[in-house]
C-alpha angles and dihedrals in degrees: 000000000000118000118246121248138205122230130227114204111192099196111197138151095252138219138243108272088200146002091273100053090059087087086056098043089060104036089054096048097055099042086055102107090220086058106039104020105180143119117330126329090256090060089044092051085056106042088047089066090044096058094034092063093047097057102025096084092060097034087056087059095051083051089045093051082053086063096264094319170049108281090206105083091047087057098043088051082059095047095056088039091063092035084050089062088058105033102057092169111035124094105226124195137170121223119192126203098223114007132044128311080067112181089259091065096038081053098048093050091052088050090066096081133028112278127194091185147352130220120209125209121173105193091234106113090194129054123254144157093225099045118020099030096038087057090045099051098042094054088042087055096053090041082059090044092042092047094232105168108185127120121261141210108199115191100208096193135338110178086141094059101124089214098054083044099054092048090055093052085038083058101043089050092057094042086055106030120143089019129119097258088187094057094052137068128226127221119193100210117207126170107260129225145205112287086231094061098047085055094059087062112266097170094210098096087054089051100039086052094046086041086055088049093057105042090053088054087049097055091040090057086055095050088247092140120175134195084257135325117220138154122242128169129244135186098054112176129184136008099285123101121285134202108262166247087062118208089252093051088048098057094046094058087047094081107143102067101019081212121132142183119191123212126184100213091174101048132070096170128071108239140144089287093060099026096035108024099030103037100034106017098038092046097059093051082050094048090050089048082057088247104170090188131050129141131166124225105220119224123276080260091161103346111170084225090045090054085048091050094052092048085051089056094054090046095253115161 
């Protein structure tokens, strides 16, 4: 008789992986209630093409200049490969929101073995309606439609994990080593969101804020110290009213030392809106404001003390 196993679920958003699933990508994410709310699903669905063959032209370029696609599936395969060397009997998937591997695929591939319980683990260190409840959602439907019957463990948010956290500040140091921490500013970088949805009650902007906190009483225990550390929000779409400060707010009130680090407090995975928005657009905003400094901390990506940080959520020890 066969062992039982455990399962490991990694929720994300997900990535083109090539030219032509940007038009999936797209199409999916803004067809996704928690993104576009409004009307029925049948406007949405309408107003979600609409809005997908204006932008997936340029997006496809973004995509292009990434070398024909999304850098994040490539870094998450490396995450449960590592997590895989520590986790022998585990059976460890990835299910992304708007791009393949869908949950259906992540589910059919768990039902493969015989499973006593699943951990799910959506790489968004903060909470938040449009990311971490609309993953969640979304895997425990097709477990529904897929008649997956096991029991789950789902980690909601865990910004305050020490281990997570040491690997951020782990990850800021090296980026920054042998700099003049005290001549540059750091930006802690999140995606931003709608301001309405913030007012229903999405609880991200709080975390985000208490994250940034953390993380600044972490680095000032090391003796890490920075001009200043503040938050500020990337990524803004449309006319309606964002969270703010945004980035490019940000680096135009930092005008003394015209020297900024970038952190992406929201993303623990490497994808277009760190290695395309934040490194080359960003920069040359940064570049046009006469910045002579400005570096990017990557993601956590597979961080060993990220992989650490994942096995302390499940209760490995």
């Amino acid at each position: 008789m066969s062992q039982k196993k455990k399962g490991l679920v990694l929720l994300n958003m997900g990535g083109p992986n090539d030219l032509t699933e940007v038009e999936v990508f797209l199409r999916n994410m803004f067809n996704d209630k928690h993104i576009l709310s409004i009307g029925s699903p049948r406007i949405r669905k309408f107003v979600a093409g609409t809005i997908t063959t204006l932008r997936v032209e340029k997006a496809q370029e973004i995509y292009r200049e990434l070398g024909g696609k999304s850098p994040l599936v490539g870094h998450t395969n490396k995450l449960i490969a590592a997590l895989q060397k520590e986790l022998e009997d585990f059976v460890i998937v990835a299910a992304m929101r708007y791009t393949p591997p869908f949950a259906s695929d992540a589910i059919d591939e768990l039902m493969k073995h015989d499973l006593d319980h699943l951990y799910i683990v959506p790489l968004y260190p903060q909470h938040s309606t449009t990311t971490t409840a609309s993953s969640v959602e979304d895997f425990i439907e097709q477990m529904d439609v897929k008649h997956l019957d096991v029991s789950c463990t789902i980690i909601s948010s865990y910004y305050k994990n020490e281990l997570l956290n040491q690997a951020m500040v782990d990850s800021i140091k090296q980026t920054c080593l042998g700099d003049e921490t005290q001549t540059i500013d750091l930006i802690f970088s999140a995606h931003g969101l709608p301001q309405k949805v913030v007012d229903k009650g999405d609880l991200y902007q709080k975390q985000v804020e208490e994250h940034m906190q953390i993380l600044k009483t972490m680095l000032r225990k090391e003796g890490i110290h920075f001009n200043s550390m503040t938050l500020a929000y990337q990524s803004k779409v449309g006319p309606m009213a964002w969270i703010e400060p945004s980035l490019d707010q940000a680096l135009n009130v930092l005008k003394s030392g015209k020297r900024a680090l970038i952190y992406p407090i929201a993303f623990t995975i490497d994808n277009s809106e760190t290695e395309h928005e934040l490194i080359v657009e960003y920069k040359e905003i940064a570049e046009e404001l006469g910045y002579e400094y400005y570096k990017v901390v990557p993601a956590l990506n597979d961080h060993p003390l990220f992989v650490q940080a994942i096995l302390d959520l499940i209760g490995h020890k």
